[in-house]
N, C-alpha and C positions, 0 to 999 in steps of 0.2 A: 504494500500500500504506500503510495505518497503522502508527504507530510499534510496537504491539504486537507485529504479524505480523515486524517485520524483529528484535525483541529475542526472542522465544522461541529460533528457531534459535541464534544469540550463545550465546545461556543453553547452551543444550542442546551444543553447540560448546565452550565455557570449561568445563562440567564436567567434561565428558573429561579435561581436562588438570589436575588436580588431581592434586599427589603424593599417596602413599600414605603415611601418618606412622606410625611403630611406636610400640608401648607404652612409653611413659615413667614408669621406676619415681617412686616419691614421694622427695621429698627425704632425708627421711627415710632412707629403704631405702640411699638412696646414699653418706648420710653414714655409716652404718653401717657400708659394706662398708670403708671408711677407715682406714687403720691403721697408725700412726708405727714404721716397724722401728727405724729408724737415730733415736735421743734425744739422740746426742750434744752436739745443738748446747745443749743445757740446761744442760752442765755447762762453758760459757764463762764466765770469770771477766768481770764486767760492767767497761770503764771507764767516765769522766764521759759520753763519747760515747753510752754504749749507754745509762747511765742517765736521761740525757734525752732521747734516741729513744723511753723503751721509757715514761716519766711522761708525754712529750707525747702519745702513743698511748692512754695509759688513761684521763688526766686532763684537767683543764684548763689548759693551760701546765706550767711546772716550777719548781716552788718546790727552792729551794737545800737545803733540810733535808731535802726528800723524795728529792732527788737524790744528796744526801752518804749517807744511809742505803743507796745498791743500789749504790755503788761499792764493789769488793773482794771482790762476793758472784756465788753462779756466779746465773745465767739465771733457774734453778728457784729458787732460795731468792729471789730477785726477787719472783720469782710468786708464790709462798705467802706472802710479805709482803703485797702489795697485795689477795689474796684473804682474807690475814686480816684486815687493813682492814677491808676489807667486810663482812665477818660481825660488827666489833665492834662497839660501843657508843660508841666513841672520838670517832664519825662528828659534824663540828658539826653542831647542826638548828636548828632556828627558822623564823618565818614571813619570810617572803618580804615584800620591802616592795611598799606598796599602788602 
């Protein structure tokens, strides 16, 4: 027999055995259905601890000035600091060395 004749049957054999995969919503859809009951954890008063957990997470390392600013503050006032960051003009720029 040729290599052909012995791979057809294989073929025809192996696709039987394929699971059956169900619809998989889009990302999207999933994140959607997501939904934070319990917020509590936002209104924990930040120590140094959480505040350079939480600068190493968004930034690059933890500058001491950025760190002393989110001690004493809860979770959420964190956040909305470092999101106003971002939205400001404050931000240094310049080019990039060659």
């Amino acid at each position: 027999m040729d290599k052909l004749s012995l791979c057809i049957p294989l073929i025809l054999i192996l696709a039987g055995c394929q699971q059956a995969t169900k619809s998989v919503s889009s990302a999207a859809e999933a994140f959607s259905s997501v939904q934070l009951e319990d917020q509590s954890h936002l209104s924990v008063v930040m120590d140094a601890s959480d505040a350079i957990h939480l600068e190493r997470r968004v930034g690059v390392g933890s500058p001491k000035y950025r760190v002393d600013r989110l001690i004493g503050r809860t979770r959420a006032e964190a956040i909305e600091m470092i999101l106003g960051d971002l939205a400001s003009d404050s931000r240094i720029s310049g080019e990039l060395p060659a």
